[in-house]
N, CA and C atoms as an extended XYZ file, in Angstrom:
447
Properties=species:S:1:pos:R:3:atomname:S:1:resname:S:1:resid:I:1 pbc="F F F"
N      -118.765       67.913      -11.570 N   UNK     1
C      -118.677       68.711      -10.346 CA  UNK     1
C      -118.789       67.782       -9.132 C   UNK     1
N      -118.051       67.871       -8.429 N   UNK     2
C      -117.968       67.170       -6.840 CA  UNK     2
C      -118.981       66.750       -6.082 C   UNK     2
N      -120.052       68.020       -6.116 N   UNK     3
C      -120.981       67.659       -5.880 CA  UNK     3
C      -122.200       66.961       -5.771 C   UNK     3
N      -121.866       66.749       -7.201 N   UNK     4
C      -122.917       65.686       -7.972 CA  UNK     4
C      -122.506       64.098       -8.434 C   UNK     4
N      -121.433       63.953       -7.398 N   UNK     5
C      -120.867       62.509       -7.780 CA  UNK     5
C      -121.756       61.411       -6.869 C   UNK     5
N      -122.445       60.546       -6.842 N   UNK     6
C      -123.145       59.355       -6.267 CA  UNK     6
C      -122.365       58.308       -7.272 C   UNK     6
N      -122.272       57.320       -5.810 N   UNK     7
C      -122.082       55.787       -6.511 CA  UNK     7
C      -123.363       55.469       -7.215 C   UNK     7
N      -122.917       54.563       -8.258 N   UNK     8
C      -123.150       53.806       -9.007 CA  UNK     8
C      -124.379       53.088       -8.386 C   UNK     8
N      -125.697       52.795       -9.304 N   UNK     9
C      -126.832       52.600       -8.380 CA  UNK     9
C      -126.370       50.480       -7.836 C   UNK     9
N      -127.040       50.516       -6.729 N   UNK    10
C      -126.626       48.907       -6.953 CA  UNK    10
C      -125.354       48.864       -6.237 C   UNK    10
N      -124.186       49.670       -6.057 N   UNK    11
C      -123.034       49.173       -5.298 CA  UNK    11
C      -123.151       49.687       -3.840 C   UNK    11
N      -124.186       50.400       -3.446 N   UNK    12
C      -123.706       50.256       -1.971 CA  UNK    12
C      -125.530       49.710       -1.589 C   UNK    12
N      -125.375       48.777       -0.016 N   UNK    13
C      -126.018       48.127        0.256 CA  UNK    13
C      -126.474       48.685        1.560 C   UNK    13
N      -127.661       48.503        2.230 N   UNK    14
C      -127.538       48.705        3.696 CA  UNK    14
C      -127.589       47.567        4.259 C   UNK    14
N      -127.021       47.866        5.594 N   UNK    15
C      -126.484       46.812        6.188 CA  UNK    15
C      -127.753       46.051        7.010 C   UNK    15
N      -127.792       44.599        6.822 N   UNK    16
C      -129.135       43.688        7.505 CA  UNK    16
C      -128.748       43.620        9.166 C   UNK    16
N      -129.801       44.284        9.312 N   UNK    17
C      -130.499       44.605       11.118 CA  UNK    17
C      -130.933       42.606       11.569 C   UNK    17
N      -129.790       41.984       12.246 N   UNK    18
C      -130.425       41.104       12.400 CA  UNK    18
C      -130.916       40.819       14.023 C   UNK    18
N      -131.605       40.024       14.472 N   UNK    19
C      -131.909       39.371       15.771 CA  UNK    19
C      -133.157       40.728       16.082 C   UNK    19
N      -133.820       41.100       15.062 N   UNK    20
C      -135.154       42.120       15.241 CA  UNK    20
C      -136.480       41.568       15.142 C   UNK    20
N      -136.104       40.103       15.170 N   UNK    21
C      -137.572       39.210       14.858 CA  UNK    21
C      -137.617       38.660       13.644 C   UNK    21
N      -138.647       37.600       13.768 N   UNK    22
C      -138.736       36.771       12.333 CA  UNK    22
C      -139.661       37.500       11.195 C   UNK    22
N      -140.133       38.317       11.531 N   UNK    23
C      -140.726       39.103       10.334 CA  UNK    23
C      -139.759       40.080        9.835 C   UNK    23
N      -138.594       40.600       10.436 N   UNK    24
C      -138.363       41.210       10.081 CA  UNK    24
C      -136.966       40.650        9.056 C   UNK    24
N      -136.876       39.244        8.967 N   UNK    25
C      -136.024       38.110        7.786 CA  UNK    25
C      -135.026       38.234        8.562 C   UNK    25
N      -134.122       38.147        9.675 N   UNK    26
C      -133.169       38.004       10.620 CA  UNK    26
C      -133.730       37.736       11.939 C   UNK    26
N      -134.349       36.611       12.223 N   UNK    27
C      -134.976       36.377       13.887 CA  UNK    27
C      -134.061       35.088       14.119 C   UNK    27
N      -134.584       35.026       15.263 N   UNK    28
C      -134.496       33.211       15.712 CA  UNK    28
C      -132.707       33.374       15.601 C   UNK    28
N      -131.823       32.541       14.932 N   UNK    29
C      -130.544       32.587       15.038 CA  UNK    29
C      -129.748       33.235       14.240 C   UNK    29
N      -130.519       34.182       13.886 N   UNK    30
C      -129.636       35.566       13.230 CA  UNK    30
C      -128.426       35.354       12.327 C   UNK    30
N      -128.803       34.160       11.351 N   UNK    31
C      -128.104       34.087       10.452 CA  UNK    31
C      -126.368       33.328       10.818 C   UNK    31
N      -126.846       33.042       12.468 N   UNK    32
C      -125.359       32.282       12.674 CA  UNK    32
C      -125.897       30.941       12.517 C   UNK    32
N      -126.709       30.024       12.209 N   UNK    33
C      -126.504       28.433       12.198 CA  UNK    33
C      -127.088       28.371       13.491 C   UNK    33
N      -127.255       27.251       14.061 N   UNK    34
C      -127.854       26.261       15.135 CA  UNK    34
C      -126.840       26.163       16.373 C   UNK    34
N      -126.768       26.288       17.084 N   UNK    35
C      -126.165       25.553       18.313 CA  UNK    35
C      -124.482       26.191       18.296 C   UNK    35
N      -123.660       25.427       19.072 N   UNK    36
C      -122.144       25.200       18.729 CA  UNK    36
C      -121.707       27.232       19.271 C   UNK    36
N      -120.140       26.916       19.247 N   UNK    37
C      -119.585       28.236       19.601 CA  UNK    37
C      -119.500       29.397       18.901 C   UNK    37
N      -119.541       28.897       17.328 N   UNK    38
C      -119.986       30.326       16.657 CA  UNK    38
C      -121.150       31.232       16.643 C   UNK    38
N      -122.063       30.217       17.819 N   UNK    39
C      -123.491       30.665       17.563 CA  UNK    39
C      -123.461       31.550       18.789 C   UNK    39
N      -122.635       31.430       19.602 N   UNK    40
C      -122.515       32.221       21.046 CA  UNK    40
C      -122.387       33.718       21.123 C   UNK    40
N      -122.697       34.260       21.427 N   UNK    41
C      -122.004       35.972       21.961 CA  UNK    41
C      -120.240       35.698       22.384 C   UNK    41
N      -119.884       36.994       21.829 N   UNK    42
C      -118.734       36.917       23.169 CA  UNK    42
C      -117.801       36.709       21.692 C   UNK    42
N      -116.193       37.065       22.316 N   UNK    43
C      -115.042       37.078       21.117 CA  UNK    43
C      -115.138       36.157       20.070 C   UNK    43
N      -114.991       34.883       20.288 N   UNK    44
C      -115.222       34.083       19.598 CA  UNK    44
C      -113.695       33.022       19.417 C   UNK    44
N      -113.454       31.722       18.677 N   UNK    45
C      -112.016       31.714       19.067 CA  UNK    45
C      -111.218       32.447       18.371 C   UNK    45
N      -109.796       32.036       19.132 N   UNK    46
C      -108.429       32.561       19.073 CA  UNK    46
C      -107.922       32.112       17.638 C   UNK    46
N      -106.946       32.953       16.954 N   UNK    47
C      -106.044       32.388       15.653 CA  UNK    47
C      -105.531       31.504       15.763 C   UNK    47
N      -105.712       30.118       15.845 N   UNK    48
C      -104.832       29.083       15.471 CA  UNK    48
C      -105.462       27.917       16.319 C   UNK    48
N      -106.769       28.276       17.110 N   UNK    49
C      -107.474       27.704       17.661 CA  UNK    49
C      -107.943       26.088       16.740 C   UNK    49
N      -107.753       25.128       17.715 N   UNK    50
C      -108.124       23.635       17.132 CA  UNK    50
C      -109.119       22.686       17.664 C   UNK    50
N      -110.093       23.555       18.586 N   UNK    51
C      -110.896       23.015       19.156 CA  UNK    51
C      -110.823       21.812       20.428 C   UNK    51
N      -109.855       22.613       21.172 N   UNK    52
C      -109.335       22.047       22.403 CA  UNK    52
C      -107.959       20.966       22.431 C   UNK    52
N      -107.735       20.453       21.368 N   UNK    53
C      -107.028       19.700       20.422 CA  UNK    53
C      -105.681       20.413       20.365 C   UNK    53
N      -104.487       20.164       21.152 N   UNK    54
C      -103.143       20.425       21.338 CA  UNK    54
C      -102.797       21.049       20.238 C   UNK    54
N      -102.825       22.497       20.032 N   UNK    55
C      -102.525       23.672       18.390 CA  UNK    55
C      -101.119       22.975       18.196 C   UNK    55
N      -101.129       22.777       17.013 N   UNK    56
C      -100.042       22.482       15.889 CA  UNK    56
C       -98.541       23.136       16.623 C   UNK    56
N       -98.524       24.096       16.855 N   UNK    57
C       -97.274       25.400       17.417 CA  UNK    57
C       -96.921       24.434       18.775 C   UNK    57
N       -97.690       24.051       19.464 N   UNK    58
C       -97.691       23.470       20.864 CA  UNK    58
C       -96.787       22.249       20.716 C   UNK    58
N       -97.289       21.232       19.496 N   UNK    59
C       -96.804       19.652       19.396 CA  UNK    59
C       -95.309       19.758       18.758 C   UNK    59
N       -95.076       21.006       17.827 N   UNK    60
C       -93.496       21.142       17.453 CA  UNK    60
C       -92.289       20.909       18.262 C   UNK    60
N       -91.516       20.145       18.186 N   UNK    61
C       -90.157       19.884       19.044 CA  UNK    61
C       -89.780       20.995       19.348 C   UNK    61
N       -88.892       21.349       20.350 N   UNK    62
C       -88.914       22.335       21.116 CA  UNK    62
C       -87.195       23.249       20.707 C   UNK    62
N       -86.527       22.133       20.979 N   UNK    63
C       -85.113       22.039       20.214 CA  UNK    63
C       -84.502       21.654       19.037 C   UNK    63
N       -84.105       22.727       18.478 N   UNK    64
C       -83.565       22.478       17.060 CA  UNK    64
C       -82.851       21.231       16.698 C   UNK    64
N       -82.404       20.540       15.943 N   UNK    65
C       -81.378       20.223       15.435 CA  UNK    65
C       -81.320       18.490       16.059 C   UNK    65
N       -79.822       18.203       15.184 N   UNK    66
C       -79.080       16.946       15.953 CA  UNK    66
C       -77.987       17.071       15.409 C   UNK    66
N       -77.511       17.151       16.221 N   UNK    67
C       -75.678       17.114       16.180 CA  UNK    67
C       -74.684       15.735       16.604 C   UNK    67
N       -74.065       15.471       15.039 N   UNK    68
C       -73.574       14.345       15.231 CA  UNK    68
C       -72.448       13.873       16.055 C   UNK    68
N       -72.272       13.451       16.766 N   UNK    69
C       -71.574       13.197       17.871 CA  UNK    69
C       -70.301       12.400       17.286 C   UNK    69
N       -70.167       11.622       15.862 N   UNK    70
C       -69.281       10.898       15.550 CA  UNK    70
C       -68.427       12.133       14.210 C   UNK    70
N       -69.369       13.265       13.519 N   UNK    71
C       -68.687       13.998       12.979 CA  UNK    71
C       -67.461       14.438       12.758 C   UNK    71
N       -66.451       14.487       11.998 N   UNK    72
C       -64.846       14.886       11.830 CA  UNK    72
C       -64.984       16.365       11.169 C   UNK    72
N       -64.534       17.165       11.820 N   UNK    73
C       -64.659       18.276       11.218 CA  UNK    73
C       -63.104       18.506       10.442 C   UNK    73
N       -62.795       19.038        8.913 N   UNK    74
C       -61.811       18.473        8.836 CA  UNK    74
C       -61.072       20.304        8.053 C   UNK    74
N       -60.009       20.193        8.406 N   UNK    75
C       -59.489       21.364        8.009 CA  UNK    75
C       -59.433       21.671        6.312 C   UNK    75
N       -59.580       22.156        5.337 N   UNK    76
C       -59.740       21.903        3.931 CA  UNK    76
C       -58.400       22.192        3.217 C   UNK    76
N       -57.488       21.570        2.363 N   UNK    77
C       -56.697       22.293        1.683 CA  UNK    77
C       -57.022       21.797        0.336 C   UNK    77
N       -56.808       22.689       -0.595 N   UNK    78
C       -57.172       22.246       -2.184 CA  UNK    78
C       -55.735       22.228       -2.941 C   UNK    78
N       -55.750       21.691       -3.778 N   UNK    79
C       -54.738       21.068       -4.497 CA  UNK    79
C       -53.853       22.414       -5.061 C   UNK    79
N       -54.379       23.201       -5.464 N   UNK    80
C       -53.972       24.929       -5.787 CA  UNK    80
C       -53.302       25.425       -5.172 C   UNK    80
N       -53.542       25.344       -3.927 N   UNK    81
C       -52.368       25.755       -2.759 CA  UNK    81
C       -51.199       24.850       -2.558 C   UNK    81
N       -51.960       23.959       -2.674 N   UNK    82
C       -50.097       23.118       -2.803 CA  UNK    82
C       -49.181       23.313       -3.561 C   UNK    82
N       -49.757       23.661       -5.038 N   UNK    83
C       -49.282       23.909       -6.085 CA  UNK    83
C       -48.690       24.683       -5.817 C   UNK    83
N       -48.686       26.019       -5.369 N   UNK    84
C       -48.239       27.323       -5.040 CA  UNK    84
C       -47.492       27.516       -4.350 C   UNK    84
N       -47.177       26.584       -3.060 N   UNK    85
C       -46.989       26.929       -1.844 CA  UNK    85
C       -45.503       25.721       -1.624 C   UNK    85
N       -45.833       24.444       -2.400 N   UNK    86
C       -44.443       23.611       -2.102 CA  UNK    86
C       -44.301       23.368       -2.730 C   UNK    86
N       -42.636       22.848       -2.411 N   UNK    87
C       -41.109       22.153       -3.624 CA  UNK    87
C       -42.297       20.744       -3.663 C   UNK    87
N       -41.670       19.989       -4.141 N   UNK    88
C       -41.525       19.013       -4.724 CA  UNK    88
C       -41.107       18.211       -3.200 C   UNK    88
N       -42.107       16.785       -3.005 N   UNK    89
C       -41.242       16.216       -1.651 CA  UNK    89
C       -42.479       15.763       -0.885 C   UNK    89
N       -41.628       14.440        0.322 N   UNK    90
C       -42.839       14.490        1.304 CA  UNK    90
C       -43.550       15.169        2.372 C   UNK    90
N       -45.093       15.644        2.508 N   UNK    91
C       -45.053       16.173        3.505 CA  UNK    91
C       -46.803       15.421        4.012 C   UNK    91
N       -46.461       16.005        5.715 N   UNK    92
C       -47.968       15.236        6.546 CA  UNK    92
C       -48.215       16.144        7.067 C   UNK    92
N       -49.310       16.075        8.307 N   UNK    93
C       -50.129       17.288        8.406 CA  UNK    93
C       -48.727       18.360        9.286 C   UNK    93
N       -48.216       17.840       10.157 N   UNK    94
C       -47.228       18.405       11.043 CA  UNK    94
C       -46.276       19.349        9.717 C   UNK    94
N       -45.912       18.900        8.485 N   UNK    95
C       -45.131       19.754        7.887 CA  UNK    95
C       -45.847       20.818        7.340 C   UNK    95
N       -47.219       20.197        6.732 N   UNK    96
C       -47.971       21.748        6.190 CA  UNK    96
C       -47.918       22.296        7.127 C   UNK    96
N       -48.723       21.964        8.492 N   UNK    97
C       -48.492       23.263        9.632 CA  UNK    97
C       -47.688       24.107        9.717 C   UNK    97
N       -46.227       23.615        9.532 N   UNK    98
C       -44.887       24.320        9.337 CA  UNK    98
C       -44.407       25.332        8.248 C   UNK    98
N       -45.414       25.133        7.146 N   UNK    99
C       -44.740       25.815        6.013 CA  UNK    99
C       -46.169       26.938        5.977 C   UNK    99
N       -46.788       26.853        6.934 N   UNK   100
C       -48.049       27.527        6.988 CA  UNK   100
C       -49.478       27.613        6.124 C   UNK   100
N       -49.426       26.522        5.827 N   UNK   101
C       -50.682       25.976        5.607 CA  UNK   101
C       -51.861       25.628        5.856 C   UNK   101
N       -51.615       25.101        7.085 N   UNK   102
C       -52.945       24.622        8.005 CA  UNK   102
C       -52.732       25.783        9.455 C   UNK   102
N       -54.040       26.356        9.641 N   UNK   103
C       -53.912       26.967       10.839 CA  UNK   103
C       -54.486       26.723       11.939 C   UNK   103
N       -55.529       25.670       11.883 N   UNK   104
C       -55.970       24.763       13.335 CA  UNK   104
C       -55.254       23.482       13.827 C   UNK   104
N       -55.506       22.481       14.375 N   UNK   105
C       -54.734       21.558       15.195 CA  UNK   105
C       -56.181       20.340       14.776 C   UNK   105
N       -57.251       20.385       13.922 N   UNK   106
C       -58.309       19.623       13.243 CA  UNK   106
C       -57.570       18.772       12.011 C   UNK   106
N       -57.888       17.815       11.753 N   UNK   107
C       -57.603       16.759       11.129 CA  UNK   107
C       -57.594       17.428        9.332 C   UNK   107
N       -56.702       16.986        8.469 N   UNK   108
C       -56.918       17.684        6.864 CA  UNK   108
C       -57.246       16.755        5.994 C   UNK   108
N       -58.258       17.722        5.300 N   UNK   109
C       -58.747       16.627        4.044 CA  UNK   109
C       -58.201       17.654        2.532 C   UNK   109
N       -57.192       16.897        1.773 N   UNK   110
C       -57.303       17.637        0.484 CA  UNK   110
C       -58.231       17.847       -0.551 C   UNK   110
N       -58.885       18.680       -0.757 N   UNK   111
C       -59.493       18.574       -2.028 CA  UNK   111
C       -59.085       19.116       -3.524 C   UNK   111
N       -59.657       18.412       -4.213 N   UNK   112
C       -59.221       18.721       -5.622 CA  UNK   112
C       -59.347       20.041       -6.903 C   UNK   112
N       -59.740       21.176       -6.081 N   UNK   113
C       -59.758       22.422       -6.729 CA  UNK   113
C       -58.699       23.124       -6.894 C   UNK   113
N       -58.150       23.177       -8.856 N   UNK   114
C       -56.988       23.440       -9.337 CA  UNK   114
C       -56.401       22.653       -9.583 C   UNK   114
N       -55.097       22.645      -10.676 N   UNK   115
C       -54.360       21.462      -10.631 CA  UNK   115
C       -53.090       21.692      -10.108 C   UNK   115
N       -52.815       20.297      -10.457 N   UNK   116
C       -51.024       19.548       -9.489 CA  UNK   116
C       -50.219       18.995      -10.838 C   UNK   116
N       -48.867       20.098      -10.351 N   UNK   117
C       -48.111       19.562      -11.748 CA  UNK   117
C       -46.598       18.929      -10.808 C   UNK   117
N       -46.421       19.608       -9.277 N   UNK   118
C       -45.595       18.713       -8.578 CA  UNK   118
C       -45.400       17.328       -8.397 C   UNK   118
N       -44.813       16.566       -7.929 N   UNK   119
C       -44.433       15.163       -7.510 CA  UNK   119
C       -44.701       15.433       -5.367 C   UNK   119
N       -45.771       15.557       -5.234 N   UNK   120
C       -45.829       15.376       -4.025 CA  UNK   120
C       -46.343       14.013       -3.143 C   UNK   120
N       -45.997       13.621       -1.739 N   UNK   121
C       -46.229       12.359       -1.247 CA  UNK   121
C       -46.920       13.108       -0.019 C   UNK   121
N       -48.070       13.053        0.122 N   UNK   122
C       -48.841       13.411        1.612 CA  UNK   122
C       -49.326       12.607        2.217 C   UNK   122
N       -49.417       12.522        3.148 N   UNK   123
C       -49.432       11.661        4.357 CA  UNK   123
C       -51.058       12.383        5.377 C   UNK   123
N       -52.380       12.361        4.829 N   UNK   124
C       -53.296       13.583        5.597 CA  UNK   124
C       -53.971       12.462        5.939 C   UNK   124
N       -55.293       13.324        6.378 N   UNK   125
C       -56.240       12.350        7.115 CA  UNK   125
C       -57.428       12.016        6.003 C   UNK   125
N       -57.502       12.964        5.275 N   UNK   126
C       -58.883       12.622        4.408 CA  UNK   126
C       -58.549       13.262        3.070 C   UNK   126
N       -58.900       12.789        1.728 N   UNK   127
C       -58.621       13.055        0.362 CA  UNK   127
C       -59.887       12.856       -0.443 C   UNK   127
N       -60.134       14.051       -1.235 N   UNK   128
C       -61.429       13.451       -1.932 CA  UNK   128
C       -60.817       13.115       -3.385 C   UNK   128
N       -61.818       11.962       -4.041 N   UNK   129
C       -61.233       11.494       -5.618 CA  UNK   129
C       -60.239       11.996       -6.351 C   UNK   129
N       -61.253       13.485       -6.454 N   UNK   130
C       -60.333       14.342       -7.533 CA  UNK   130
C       -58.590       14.781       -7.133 C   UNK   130
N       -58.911       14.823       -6.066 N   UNK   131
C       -57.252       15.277       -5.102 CA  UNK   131
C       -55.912       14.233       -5.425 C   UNK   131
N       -56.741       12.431       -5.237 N   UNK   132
C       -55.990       11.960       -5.567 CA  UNK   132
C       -56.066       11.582       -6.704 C   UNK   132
N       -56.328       11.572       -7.197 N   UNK   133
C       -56.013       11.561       -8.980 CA  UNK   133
C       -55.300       12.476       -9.290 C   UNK   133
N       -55.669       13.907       -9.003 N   UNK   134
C       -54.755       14.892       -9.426 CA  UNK   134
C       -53.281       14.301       -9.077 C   UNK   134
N       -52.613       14.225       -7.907 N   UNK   135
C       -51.338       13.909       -7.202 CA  UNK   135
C       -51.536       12.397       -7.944 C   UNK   135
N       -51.842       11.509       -8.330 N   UNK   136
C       -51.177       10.881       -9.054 CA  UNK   136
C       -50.733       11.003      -10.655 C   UNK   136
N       -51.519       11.689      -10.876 N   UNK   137
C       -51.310       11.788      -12.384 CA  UNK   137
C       -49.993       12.713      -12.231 C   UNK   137
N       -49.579       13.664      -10.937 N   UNK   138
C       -48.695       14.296      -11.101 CA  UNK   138
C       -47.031       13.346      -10.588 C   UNK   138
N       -47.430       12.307      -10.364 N   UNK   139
C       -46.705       11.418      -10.128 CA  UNK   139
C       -46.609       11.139       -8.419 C   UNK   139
N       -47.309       11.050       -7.612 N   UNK   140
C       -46.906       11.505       -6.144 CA  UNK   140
C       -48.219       10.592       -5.767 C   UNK   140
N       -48.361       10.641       -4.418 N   UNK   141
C       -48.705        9.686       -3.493 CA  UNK   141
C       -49.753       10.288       -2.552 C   UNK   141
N       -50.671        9.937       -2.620 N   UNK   142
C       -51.695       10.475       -0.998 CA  UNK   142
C       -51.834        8.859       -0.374 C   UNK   142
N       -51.021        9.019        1.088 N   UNK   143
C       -51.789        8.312        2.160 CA  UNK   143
C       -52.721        8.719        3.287 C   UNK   143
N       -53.663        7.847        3.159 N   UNK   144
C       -54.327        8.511        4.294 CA  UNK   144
C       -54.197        7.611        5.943 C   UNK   144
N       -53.924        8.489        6.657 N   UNK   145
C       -53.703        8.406        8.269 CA  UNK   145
C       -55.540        8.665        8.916 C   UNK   145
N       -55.494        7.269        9.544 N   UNK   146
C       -56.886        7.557       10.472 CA  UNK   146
C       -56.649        8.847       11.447 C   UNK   146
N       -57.764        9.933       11.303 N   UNK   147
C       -57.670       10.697       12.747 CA  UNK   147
C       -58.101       10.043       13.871 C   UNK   147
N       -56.846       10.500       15.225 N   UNK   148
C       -57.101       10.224       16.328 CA  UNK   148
C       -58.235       11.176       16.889 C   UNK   148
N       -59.516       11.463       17.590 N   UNK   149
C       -60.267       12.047       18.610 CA  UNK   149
C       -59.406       12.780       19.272 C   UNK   149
Protein backbone atom coordinates (compact mmCIF):
# COMPACT_ATOMS: atom_id res chain seq x y z
CA UNK A 1 0.00 0.00 0.00
CA UNK A 2 1.32 3.55 -0.90
CA UNK A 3 1.14 4.52 2.15
CA UNK A 4 3.40 2.52 3.86
CA UNK A 5 6.31 2.81 1.45
CA UNK A 6 9.64 4.46 3.35
CA UNK A 7 13.07 4.34 1.89
CA UNK A 8 15.26 1.93 2.73
CA UNK A 9 16.85 2.64 6.25
CA UNK A 10 20.44 4.20 5.61
CA UNK A 11 19.70 5.81 2.07
CA UNK A 12 18.58 9.10 2.85
CA UNK A 13 20.87 11.43 4.89
CA UNK A 14 20.34 14.85 6.45
CA UNK A 15 22.00 17.41 5.18
CA UNK A 16 25.36 18.86 7.45
CA UNK A 17 24.46 22.45 8.90
CA UNK A 18 27.88 23.86 8.42
CA UNK A 19 29.64 27.31 9.68
CA UNK A 20 27.31 26.70 13.22
CA UNK A 21 30.49 26.45 15.29
CA UNK A 22 33.14 24.03 16.18
CA UNK A 23 31.12 21.96 18.43
CA UNK A 24 28.77 21.61 16.32
CA UNK A 25 31.67 19.41 13.65
CA UNK A 26 31.34 22.22 10.79
CA UNK A 27 33.04 25.56 12.39
CA UNK A 28 36.06 27.50 11.54
CA UNK A 29 36.25 26.82 7.55
CA UNK A 30 33.26 24.89 6.99
CA UNK A 31 34.66 22.16 5.31
CA UNK A 32 36.05 24.42 2.37
CA UNK A 33 40.02 24.10 3.07
CA UNK A 34 42.22 27.13 4.15
CA UNK A 35 42.60 30.32 2.38
CA UNK A 36 42.48 30.71 -1.66
CA UNK A 37 39.14 31.45 -3.86
CA UNK A 38 37.22 28.43 -3.21
CA UNK A 39 37.25 29.36 0.31
CA UNK A 40 35.46 32.77 -0.50
CA UNK A 41 31.65 33.54 -0.58
CA UNK A 42 30.29 34.68 -3.72
CA UNK A 43 29.78 32.60 -7.36
CA UNK A 44 32.84 31.19 -7.52
CA UNK A 45 34.84 30.72 -10.97
CA UNK A 46 33.59 30.67 -14.44
CA UNK A 47 33.62 27.24 -16.82
CA UNK A 48 36.77 27.17 -18.40
CA UNK A 49 38.36 29.43 -15.94
CA UNK A 50 42.49 29.06 -15.76
CA UNK A 51 43.34 31.13 -13.09
CA UNK A 52 44.00 34.40 -14.76
CA UNK A 53 46.14 32.49 -17.31
CA UNK A 54 44.95 33.34 -21.09
CA UNK A 55 41.76 30.27 -21.32
CA UNK A 56 42.76 27.80 -23.92
CA UNK A 57 39.48 29.19 -26.34
CA UNK A 58 41.32 32.71 -26.16
CA UNK A 59 45.06 31.38 -27.47
CA UNK A 60 43.28 29.35 -30.58
CA UNK A 61 44.08 30.96 -34.05
CA UNK A 62 41.43 32.93 -35.01
CA UNK A 63 41.32 32.01 -38.81
CA UNK A 64 40.83 28.83 -40.29
CA UNK A 65 42.88 27.27 -42.71
CA UNK A 66 45.85 27.89 -45.37
CA UNK A 67 45.29 28.09 -48.74
CA UNK A 68 47.83 27.22 -51.14
CA UNK A 69 48.64 29.89 -53.27
CA UNK A 70 50.75 27.64 -55.80
CA UNK A 71 47.70 24.95 -56.03
CA UNK A 72 46.42 23.73 -59.73
CA UNK A 73 43.06 22.99 -59.53
CA UNK A 74 42.63 20.58 -62.33
CA UNK A 75 39.53 19.63 -64.30
CA UNK A 76 39.18 15.53 -63.97
CA UNK A 77 38.53 13.25 -66.94
CA UNK A 78 38.78 9.39 -66.46
CA UNK A 79 39.75 7.10 -69.00
CA UNK A 80 35.88 5.66 -69.32
CA UNK A 81 34.76 8.64 -70.83
CA UNK A 82 37.12 8.68 -73.39
CA UNK A 83 36.37 5.36 -74.09
CA UNK A 84 32.82 6.27 -74.74
CA UNK A 85 32.95 9.47 -76.04
CA UNK A 86 35.96 9.32 -78.95
CA UNK A 87 37.08 7.82 -82.42
CA UNK A 88 40.29 6.84 -82.36
CA UNK A 89 42.92 10.02 -82.98
CA UNK A 90 44.70 13.05 -81.60
CA UNK A 91 43.20 15.20 -79.22
CA UNK A 92 44.35 18.30 -76.44
CA UNK A 93 42.49 20.10 -74.07
CA UNK A 94 40.94 22.67 -76.83
CA UNK A 95 39.49 19.45 -78.75
CA UNK A 96 37.90 17.70 -75.69
CA UNK A 97 36.32 21.09 -75.01
CA UNK A 98 34.87 20.72 -78.47
CA UNK A 99 33.50 17.34 -78.43
CA UNK A 100 32.14 18.28 -74.95
CA UNK A 101 34.03 16.98 -72.51
CA UNK A 102 35.54 19.45 -70.43
CA UNK A 103 33.22 22.20 -69.21
CA UNK A 104 35.55 24.79 -67.43
CA UNK A 105 38.52 26.76 -69.03
CA UNK A 106 40.92 24.91 -65.69
CA UNK A 107 43.76 22.90 -66.71
CA UNK A 108 42.93 18.60 -67.27
CA UNK A 109 44.30 15.84 -65.56
CA UNK A 110 43.26 12.23 -66.87
CA UNK A 111 42.68 9.70 -64.58
CA UNK A 112 42.64 6.10 -64.81
CA UNK A 113 39.07 4.86 -63.85
CA UNK A 114 37.84 2.20 -66.48
CA UNK A 115 39.55 0.96 -69.31
CA UNK A 116 41.03 2.14 -72.85
CA UNK A 117 40.77 -0.14 -75.73
CA UNK A 118 41.20 3.04 -78.34
CA UNK A 119 44.55 4.23 -79.91
CA UNK A 120 44.37 7.71 -78.51
CA UNK A 121 47.30 10.61 -78.47
CA UNK A 122 46.45 13.45 -75.76
CA UNK A 123 48.15 16.26 -75.39
CA UNK A 124 46.63 17.46 -71.33
CA UNK A 125 48.14 19.05 -68.56
CA UNK A 126 48.27 16.35 -65.89
CA UNK A 127 47.97 12.29 -66.08
CA UNK A 128 47.98 10.01 -63.24
CA UNK A 129 50.04 6.40 -63.65
CA UNK A 130 47.19 4.37 -64.20
CA UNK A 131 45.81 6.74 -67.17
CA UNK A 132 48.98 6.39 -68.80
CA UNK A 133 49.51 2.99 -68.81
CA UNK A 134 46.08 2.41 -69.68
CA UNK A 135 46.57 4.64 -73.19
CA UNK A 136 49.63 2.90 -73.69
CA UNK A 137 48.88 -0.46 -73.44
CA UNK A 138 46.04 0.71 -75.76
CA UNK A 139 48.63 1.77 -78.07
CA UNK A 140 48.41 5.75 -77.87
CA UNK A 141 50.32 8.48 -76.31
CA UNK A 142 49.79 10.97 -73.26
CA UNK A 143 51.83 14.21 -73.42
CA UNK A 144 51.84 16.36 -70.89
CA UNK A 145 51.72 20.33 -71.53
CA UNK A 146 52.84 22.59 -68.48
CA UNK A 147 49.73 24.75 -67.35
CA UNK A 148 49.99 28.34 -67.98
CA UNK A 149 48.46 30.58 -64.64
Amino acid sequence: MLHLLKPAPGSRHRRKRVGRGSSAGGGTTAGRGTKGQQARAGKGKRYGFEGGQTPLLQRQPKLGGFRNPKRIDYEILNIETLEEKLEPGPYDATALRACGLLVTRRPVKVLGRGSLTKKLELTVHAASKSAKVAVEKAGGRVTIEIPHS
